[in-house]
Each structure stands twice: as structure tokens, then as C-alpha cells.
N, C-alpha and C positions, 0 to 999 in steps of 0.2 A: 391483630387477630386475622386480616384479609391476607397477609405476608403468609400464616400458618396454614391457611384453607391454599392457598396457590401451590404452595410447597407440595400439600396432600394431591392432590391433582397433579400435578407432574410427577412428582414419583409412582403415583398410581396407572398411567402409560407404558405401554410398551416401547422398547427401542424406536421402533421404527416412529411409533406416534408423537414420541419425545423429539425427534430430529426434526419430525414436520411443525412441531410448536414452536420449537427453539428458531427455525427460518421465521417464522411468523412472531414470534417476540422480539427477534433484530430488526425486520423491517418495521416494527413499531418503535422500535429504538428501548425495550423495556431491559434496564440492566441489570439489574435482582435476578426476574426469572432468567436471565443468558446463566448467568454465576451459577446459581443452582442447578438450572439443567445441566453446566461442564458438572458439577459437583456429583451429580445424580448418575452421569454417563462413567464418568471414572469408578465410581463406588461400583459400578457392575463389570467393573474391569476392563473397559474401554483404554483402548493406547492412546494415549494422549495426543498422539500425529492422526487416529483416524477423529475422534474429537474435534482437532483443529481442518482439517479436510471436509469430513460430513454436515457436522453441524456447523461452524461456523464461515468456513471459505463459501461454502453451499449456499446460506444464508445472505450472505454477501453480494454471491453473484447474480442473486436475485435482485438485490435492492441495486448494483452497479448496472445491469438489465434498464431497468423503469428507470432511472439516472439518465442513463443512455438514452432512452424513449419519450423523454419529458413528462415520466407520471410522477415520479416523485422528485421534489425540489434541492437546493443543499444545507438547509436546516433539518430536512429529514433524514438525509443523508449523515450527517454530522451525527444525529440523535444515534441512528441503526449503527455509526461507526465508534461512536463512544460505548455504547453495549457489548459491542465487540471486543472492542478494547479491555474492559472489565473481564471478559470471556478469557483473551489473552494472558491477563495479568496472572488467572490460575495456574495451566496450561506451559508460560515460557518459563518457569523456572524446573518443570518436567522436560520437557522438551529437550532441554537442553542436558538434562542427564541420559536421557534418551538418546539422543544423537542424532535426531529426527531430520531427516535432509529439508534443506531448506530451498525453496524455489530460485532465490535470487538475493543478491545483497544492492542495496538501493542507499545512493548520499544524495540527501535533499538538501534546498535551501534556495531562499529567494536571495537574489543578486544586488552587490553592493547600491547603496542609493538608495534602496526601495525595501519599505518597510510594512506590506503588504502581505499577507500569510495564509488568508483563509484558502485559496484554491489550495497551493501548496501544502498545508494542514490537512486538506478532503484529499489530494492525493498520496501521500505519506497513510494515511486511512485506510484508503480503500486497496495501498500496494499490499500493506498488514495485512489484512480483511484477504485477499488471494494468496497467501503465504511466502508472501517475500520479506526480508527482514529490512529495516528501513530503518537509520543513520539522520536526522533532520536536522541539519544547521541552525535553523530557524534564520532571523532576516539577516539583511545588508552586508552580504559574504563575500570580501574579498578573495580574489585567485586562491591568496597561498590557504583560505579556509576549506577551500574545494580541493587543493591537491594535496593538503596534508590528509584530512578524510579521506579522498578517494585512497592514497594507501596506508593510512594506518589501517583501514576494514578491510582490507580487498577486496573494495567492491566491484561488482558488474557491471552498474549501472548507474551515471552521473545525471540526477535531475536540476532542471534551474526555474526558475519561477522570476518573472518580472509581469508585473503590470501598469508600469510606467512607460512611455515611448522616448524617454530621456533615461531609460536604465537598460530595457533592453538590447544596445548595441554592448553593454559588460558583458552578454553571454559570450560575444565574439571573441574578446579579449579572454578569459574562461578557456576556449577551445584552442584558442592560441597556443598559450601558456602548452598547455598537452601536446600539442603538436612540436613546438619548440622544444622541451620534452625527453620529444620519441615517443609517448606513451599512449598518443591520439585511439589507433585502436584497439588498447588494452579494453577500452570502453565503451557501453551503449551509453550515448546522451541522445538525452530526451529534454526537450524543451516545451514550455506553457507560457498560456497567459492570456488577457483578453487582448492586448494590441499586436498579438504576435498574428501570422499565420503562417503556411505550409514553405512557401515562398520565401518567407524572412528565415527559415528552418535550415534551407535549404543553402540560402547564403552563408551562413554562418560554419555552416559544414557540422550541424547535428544531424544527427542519425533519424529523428522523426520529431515533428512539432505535434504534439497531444493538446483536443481543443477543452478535454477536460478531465474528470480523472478515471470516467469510464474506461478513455479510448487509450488513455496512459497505461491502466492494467494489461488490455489488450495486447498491446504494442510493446509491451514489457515484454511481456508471457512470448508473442511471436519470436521477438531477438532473441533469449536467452533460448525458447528451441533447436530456433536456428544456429547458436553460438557450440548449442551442446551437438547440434546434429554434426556440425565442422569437426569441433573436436574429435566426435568417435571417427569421421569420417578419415583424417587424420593420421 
């Protein structure tokens, strides 16, 4: 009965008050009302790309905000990114008859050895959550598991994940491989982890060491500007 009174109340909102509910039912992580409110925005003829843009990237960037800022934690984070996700699940199979451009194409995966996931997991999350589409290995990925992904997708963007200090020197061998190659700057690589930093990033010859998944989005979104600004420039 509480499900039927919520439902009334959200469709009883206007657009605009429905977008501001919907950001504040993500960051509470509430998955039902995300679902209904996509449900509710469509049914009034909403495109499914402003949908995934307003209400839920919008949403997002609030909660990867206070992520960023230390107010909200990554249990919170997970919750608002799973609501999201439920949000998506309506949404991609539109989307995709639509032809909706997509921000980025992202291959994840934590590196061979190391069997580790949850940052990796919140940044595959929150890359979703800003509208890039994301490809996740999941763990202990040899080479040839990162360059057959990186081209069967064509992706943009190569992530790796270790949080071992006996796994992360695999990213280096990783960047190798691409470079041996030829293919090294087909690609933005981005690296994470808690034993990495800017410095160890730096050696390895990534493109940016991200210390979480906030600063990942960030640092995505900048490369791939800059990637398209080359292009036109071109």
C-alpha cells in the first residue's frame, strides 16, 4: 500500500519537481521510486537521453560531489549507484534504439593477481551514473583480457584497478603490451587504487592516476573533451 501512495505523489509533481525528487531519491539510494520516476518521465514523452542527462547523470553528480567532499561514504555511494543502475536498466535498451550519443566507452577490470573489486565496481558506477558506457572485466585480468576488450569495443578509455603492491607493477606490463603494439595512444588509461599514487602513474606511462571514483569521472570527462577537441581541431 506505502509503494501505491509514493507512486501517487510522484506522478502528482510537476517535471521539474519530479527531477528534483528523483536527485534526492538517488542520493538516498531508493530504487523503486528512480524506476517509476524514469517510468513517469517517459510516459510524458520525455527522450530517454534527456531522462538519462537530467534526472539521473544530474543526480549522480551530486552524490560524486559529496563523495568527492567526504559527506557521503562508499556504502552510500554504492546504494545511490545501484538505484541508478535500476534507472539505466529501463532507459538502455531505448537508448539504444534512439541512437543517443554516448559520452565515452570505458574497459575496466582489476589486474591479474588481485582479486579486489569494490573501488573498481564504484568506478564502473559512477563512470555509468555520468554517461559513459562501461565494459567491466571484473578481477585478475591478464594482458591479452585488456587488449582483446579494448578492441573488440572500441573503447576510449582503458581503466585498471590494483590494490595490492605486489599486483600493481601488472599495470606496467598492460601498458607495455599497447605500446609494443603501436596502439599506446589509441587510448586514455587511467589507473587506481589505494597503494598507487600520482608518481607510480606517472612511471608506468598512464595517462592519470584517479585516487577515487569521483576524480576518475572528472579526469575521464576532461580527456575525452580534449580527445574530441583534437579531433575537430584536426
Amino acid at each position: 500500500m506505502a509503494e501505491e501512495d509514493d507512486e501517487l505523489i510522484l506522478s502528482e509533481l510537476d517535471d521539474e519537481e519530479l527531477v528534483q525528487q528523483m536527485h534526492d531519491d538517488l542520493y538516498d539510494g531508493l530504487k523503486e521510486e528512480i524506476e517509476e520516476g524514469v517510468r513517469i518521465l517517459l510516459e510524458r514523452g520525455w527522450e530517454p537521453y534527456k531522462v538519462l542527462t537530467e534526472a539521473l547523470v544530474g543526480g549522480m553528480k551530486i552524490v560524486g560531489d559529496d563523495f568527492r567532499d567526504g559527506i557521503l561514504f562508499v556504502p552510500e555511494v554504492l546504494l545511490a549507484a545501484n538505484a541508478m543502475k535500476a534507472g539505466m536498466a529501463i532507459l538502455k535498451p531505448l537508448l539504444a534504439e534512439t541512437g543517443a550519443p554516448k559520452v565515452g566507452k570505458m574497459v575496466i577490470g582489476t589486474v591479474k593477481g588481485d582479486i579486489h573489486d569494490i573501488g573498481k565496481n564504484l568506478v564502473a558506477m559512477m563512470m555509468e551514473g555520468a554517461g559513459f558506457e562501461v565494459i567491466d572485466l571484473g578481477i585478475n585480468n591478464p594482458v591479452e583480457n585488456y587488449l582483446e576488450a579494448l578492441e573488440r569495443e572500441e573503447a576510449d578509455i582503458l581503466g585498471m584497478s590494483a590494490l595490492l603492491t605486489t599486483t600493481m607493477p601488472y599495470m606496467k606490463v598492460v601498458i607495455d603490451a599497447l605500446v609494443e603494439k603501436g596502439i599506446r595512444d589509441n587510448y586514455i588509461v587511467l589507473v587506481g587504487g589505494a597503494p598507487l599514487n600520482e608518481e607510480f602513474g606517472r612511471a608506468i606511462g598512464a595517462d592519470a592516476y584517479c585516487r577515487d571514483a569521483a576524480v576518475a569521472v572528472e579526469t575521464a570527462k576532461q580527456f575525452i573533451a580534449r580527445k574530441h577537441n583534437q579531433m575537430a581541431a584536426g
